[in-house]
C-alpha positions as CSV (number, residue, x, y, z in Angstrom):
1,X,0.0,0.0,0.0
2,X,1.3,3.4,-1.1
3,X,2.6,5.4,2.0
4,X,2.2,8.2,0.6
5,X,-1.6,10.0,1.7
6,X,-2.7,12.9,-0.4
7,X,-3.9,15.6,2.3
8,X,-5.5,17.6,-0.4
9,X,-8.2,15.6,-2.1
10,X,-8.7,17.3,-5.8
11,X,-12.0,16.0,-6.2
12,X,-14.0,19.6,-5.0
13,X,-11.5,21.1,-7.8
14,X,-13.0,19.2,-10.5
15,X,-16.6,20.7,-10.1
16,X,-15.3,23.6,-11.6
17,X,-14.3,24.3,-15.0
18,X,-11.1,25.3,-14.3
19,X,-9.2,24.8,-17.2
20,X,-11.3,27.4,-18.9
21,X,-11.1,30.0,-16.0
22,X,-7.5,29.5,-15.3
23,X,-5.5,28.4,-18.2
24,X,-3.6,32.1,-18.4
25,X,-3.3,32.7,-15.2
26,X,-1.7,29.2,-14.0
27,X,0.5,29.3,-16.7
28,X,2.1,32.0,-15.2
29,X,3.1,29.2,-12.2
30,X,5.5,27.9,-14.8
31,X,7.8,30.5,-13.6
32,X,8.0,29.7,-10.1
33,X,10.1,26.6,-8.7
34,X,8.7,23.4,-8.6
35,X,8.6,23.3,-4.7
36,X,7.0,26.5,-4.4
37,X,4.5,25.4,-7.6
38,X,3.4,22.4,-5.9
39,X,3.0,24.8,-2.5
40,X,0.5,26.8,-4.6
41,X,-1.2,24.1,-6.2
42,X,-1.7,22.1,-2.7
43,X,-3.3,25.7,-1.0
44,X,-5.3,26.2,-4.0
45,X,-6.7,22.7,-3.1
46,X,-7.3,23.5,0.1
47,X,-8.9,26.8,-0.3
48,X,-11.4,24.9,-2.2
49,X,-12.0,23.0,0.2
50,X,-12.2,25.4,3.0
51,X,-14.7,27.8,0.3
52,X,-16.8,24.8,0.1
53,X,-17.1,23.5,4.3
54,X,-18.0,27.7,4.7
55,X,-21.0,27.7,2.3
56,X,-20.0,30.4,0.0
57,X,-21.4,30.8,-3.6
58,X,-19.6,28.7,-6.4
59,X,-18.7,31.8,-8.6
60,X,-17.0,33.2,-5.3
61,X,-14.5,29.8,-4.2
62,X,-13.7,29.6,-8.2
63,X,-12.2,33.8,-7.5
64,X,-10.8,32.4,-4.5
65,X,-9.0,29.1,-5.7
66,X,-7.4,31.8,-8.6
67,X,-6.3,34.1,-6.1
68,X,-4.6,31.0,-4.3
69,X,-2.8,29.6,-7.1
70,X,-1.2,32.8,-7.6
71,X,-0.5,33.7,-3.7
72,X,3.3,33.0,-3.9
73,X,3.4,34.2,-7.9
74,X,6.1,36.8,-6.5
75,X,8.6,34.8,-5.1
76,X,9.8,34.3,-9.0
77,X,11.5,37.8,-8.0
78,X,12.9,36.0,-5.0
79,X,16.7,35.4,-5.5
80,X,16.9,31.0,-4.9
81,X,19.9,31.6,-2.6
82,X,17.0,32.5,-0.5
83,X,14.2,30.8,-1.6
84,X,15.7,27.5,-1.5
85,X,17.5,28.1,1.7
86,X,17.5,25.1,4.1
87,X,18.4,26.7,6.8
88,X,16.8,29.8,9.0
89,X,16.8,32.6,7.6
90,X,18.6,35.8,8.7
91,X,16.8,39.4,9.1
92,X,18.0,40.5,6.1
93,X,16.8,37.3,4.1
94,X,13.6,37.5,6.0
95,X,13.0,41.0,4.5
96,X,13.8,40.7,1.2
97,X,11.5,36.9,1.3
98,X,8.9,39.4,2.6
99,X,8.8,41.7,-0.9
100,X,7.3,38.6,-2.3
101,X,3.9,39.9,-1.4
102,X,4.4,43.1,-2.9
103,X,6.4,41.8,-6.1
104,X,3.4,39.5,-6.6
105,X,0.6,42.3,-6.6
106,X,2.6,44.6,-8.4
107,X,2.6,42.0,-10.9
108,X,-0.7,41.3,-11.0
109,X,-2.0,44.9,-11.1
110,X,0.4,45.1,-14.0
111,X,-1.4,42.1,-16.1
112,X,-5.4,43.0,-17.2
113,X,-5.9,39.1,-17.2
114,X,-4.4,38.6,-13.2
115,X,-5.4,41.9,-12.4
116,X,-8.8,40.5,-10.9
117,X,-6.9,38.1,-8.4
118,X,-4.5,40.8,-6.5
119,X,-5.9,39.8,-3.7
120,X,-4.1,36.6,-3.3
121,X,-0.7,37.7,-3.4
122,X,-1.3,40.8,-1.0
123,X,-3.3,39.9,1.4
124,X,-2.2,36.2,2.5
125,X,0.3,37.1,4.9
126,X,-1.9,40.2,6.8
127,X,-2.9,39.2,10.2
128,X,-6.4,40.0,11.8
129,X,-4.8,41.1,14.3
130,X,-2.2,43.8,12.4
131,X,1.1,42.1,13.0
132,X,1.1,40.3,9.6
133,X,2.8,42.1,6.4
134,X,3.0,44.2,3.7
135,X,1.3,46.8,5.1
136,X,-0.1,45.9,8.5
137,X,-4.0,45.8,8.2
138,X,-6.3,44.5,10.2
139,X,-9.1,42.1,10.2
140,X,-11.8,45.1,8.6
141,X,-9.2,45.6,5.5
142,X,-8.1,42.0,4.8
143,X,-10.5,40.6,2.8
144,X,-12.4,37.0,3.1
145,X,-10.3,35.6,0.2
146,X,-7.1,36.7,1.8
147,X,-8.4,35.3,5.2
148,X,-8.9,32.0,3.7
149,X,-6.0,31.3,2.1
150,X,-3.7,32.7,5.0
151,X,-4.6,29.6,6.6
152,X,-4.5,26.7,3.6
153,X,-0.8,28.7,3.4
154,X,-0.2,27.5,7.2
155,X,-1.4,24.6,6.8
156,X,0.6,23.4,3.7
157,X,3.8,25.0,5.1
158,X,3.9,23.2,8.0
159,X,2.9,19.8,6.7
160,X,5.4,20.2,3.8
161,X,8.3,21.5,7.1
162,X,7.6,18.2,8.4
163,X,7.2,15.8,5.7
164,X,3.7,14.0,6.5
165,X,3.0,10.8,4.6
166,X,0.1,10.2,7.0
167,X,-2.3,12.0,9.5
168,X,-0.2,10.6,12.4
169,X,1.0,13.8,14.4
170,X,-0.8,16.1,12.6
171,X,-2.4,17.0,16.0
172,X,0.9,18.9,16.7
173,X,0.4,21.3,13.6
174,X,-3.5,22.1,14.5
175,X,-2.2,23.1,17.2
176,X,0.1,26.0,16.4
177,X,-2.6,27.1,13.9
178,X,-5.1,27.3,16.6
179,X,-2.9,29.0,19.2
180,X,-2.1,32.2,16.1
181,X,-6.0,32.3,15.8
182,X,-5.5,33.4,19.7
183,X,-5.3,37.0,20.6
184,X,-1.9,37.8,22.2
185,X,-1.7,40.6,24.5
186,X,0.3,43.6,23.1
187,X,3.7,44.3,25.1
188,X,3.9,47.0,27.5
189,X,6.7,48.3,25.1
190,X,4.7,48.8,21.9
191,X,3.5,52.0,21.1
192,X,-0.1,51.4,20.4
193,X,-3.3,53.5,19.6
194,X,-6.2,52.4,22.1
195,X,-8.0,51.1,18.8
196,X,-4.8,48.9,18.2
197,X,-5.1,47.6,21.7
198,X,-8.5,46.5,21.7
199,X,-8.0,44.6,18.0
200,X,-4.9,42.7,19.5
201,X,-6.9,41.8,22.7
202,X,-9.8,40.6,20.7
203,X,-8.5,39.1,17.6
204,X,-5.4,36.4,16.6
205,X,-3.2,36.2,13.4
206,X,-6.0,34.6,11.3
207,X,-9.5,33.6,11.1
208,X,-11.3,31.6,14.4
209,X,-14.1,30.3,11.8
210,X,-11.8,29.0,8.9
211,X,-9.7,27.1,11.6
212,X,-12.7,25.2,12.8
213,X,-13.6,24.2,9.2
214,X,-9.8,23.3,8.6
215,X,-10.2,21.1,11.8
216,X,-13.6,19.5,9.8
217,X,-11.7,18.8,6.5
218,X,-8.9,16.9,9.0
219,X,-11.6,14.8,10.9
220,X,-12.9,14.3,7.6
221,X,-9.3,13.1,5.8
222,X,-8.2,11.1,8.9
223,X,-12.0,9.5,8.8
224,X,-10.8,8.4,5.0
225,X,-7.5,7.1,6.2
226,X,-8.5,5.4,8.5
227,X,-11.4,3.7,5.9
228,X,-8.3,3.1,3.5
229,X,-6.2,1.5,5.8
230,X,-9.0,-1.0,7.5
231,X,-9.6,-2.1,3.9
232,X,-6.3,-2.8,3.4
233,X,-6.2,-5.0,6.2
234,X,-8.9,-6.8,5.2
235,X,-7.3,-7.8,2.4
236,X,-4.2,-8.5,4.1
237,X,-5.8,-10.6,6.4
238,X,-7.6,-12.7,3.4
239,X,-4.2,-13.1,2.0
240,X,-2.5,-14.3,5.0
241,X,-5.7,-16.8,6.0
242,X,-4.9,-17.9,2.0
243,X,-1.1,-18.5,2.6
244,X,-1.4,-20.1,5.9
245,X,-3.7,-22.6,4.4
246,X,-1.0,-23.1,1.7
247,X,1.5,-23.5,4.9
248,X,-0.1,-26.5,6.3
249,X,-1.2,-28.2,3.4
250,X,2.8,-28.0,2.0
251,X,3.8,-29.7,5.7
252,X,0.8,-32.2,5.6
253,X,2.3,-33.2,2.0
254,X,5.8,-33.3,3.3
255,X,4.5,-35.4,6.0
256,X,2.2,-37.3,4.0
257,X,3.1,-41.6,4.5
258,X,0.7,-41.9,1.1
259,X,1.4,-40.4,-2.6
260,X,-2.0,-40.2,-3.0
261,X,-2.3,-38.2,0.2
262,X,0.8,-36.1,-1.0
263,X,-0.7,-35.0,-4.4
264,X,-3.8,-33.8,-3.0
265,X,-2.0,-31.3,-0.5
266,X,0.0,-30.4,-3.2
267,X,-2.5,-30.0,-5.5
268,X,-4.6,-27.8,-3.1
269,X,-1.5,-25.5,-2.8
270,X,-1.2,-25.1,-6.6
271,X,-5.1,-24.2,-6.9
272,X,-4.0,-21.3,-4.3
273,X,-1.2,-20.1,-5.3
274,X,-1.9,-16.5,-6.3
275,X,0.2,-15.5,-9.7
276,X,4.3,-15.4,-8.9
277,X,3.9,-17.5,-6.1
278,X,5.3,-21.3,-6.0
279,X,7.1,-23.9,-2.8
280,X,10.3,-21.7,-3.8
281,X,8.8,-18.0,-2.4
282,X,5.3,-18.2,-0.7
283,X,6.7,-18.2,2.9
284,X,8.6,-15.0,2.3
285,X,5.6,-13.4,1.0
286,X,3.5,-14.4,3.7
287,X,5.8,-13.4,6.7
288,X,6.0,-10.0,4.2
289,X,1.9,-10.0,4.5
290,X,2.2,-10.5,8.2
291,X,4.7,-7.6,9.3
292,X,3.0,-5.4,6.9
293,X,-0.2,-6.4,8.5
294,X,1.3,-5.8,12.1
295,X,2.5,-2.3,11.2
296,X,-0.8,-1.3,9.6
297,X,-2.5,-2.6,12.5
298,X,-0.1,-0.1,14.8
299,X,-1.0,2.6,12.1
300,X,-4.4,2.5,12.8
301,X,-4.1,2.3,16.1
302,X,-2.0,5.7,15.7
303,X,-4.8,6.9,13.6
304,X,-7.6,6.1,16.6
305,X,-5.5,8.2,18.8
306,X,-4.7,11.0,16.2
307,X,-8.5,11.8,15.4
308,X,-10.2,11.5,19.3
309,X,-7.0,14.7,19.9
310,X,-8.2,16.5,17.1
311,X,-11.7,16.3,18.3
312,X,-10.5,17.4,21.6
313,X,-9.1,20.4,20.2
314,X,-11.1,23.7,20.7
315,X,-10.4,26.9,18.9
């Protein structure tokens, strides 16, 4: 079974005629890397998805899942030495990664045909709560769109940081999305209009709302990972019942004092042999069925655990 799990399901994407919509505007993606392509593509995906679980109108997620695709269209402008970089970055590097915002809606205010979808590149790393950047705004100037996609960029960061192949863990990265939704205190030390105050009080870095939807679509995904991998062990165990059966009728025809006795084991093992399998390799495949079955079973297990924390979670 393939380890790899796809954490952003395609299939609200294909009830819109993309291709149509989009086929100028994401061919401007073939400019960026391919890691930060596949970034854009994956919160594209999951702004979709987060459009849909929020009830808005069709003709609105379609605007949306544009303006995603091209939220990180301005890191072309980014020099790779930084873009690429492995390791932290420093202040200066952090500044300069910053202009991406900026380079992207400059470019997109400079094109009629991306013009429409400025939004995305602005606005997705504002913070409700003013702390976020180019410019600062807060939660009555950044709008729904930019909201939205702040957090399918979160989201897709992190799990890309740490390399998920499954939803084991990903308990861990909820919760540093829920704790920026929290409103932090100013310091004593900033200089802050009463208005400024109350908005940092009151509101996190992004949207309390589209968290708890994003927690829905992970119930939801772990719900279907869990499905996948209890029908994989279904068949698993199927095959192992089928090989053990194989087992003991090779040892009763080893053991066999008749020939007659003999060819009738033997012939029962041929009739369930599976295709590639003969006396020279079917133990190895089944003590292969047997430790995969064993770590599935612990997967699941994992699994069980993973979505009763994520229900426990409250933003």
């Amino acid at each position: 079974m393939n380890e790899e799990f796809d954490f952003y399901s395609k299939t609200s994407l294909k009830s819109y005629n993309l291709n149509e919509t989009m086929r100028y505007q994401l061919g401007r993606l073939d400019s960026l890397d391919v890691f930060t392509r596949k970034h854009c593509e994956n919160v594209a995906s999951l702004t979709s998805r987060l459009c849909e679980h929020l009830g808005l109108n069709p003709n609105f997620t379609v605007y949306a899942i544009i303006c995603a695709y091209l939220h990180d269209i301005g890191k072309m402008f980014i020099p790779p030495a930084i873009l690429q970089k492995n390791d932290k970055l420093t202040a200066e590097e952090y500044e300069i990664m910053k202009t991406h915002a900026i380079k992207g809606y400059n470019m997109c205010m400079a094109d009629s045909q991306l013009t429409p979808y400025a939004n995305g590149p602005l606005y997705h790393h504002e913070a409700l709560n003013g702390t976020g950047y180019p410019h600062g705004v807060t939660i009555d100037d950044i709008p729904l769109e930019g909201q939205i996609i702040r957090v399918a960029d979160e989201y897709d960061a992190i799990v890309n940081k740490r390399q998920y192949k499954s939803h084991v863990g990903i308990s861990d990265t909820l919760k540093i999305i829920i704790e920026n939704s929290n409103p932090v205190s100013p310091s004593p030390n900033e200089n802050l209009d009463r208005k400024m105050i109350k908005i940092r009080k009151t509101y996190g870095k992004i949207n309390k709302r589209i968290v708890k939807k994003l927690l829905e679509i992970v119930i939801f995904d772990i719900e279907v990972e869990i499905n996948s991998v209890k029908e994989y062990l279904n068949f698993l165990k199927s095959e192992i019942n089928r090989l053990q059966t194989i087992y003991d009728f090779h040892n009763k025809a080893l053991n066999a004092n008749k020939e007659s006795d003999k060819s009738y084991y033997v012939s029962g093992c041929n009739e369930l042999f599976s295709q590639g399998e003969d006396f020279t390799n079917y133990q190895n495949i089944l003590a292969d069925y047997q430790n995969t079955f064993n770590i599935r079973t612990n997967k699941i297990n994992d699994l069980y655990t993973e979505i009763n924390i994520v229900k426990g979670l409250r933003v």
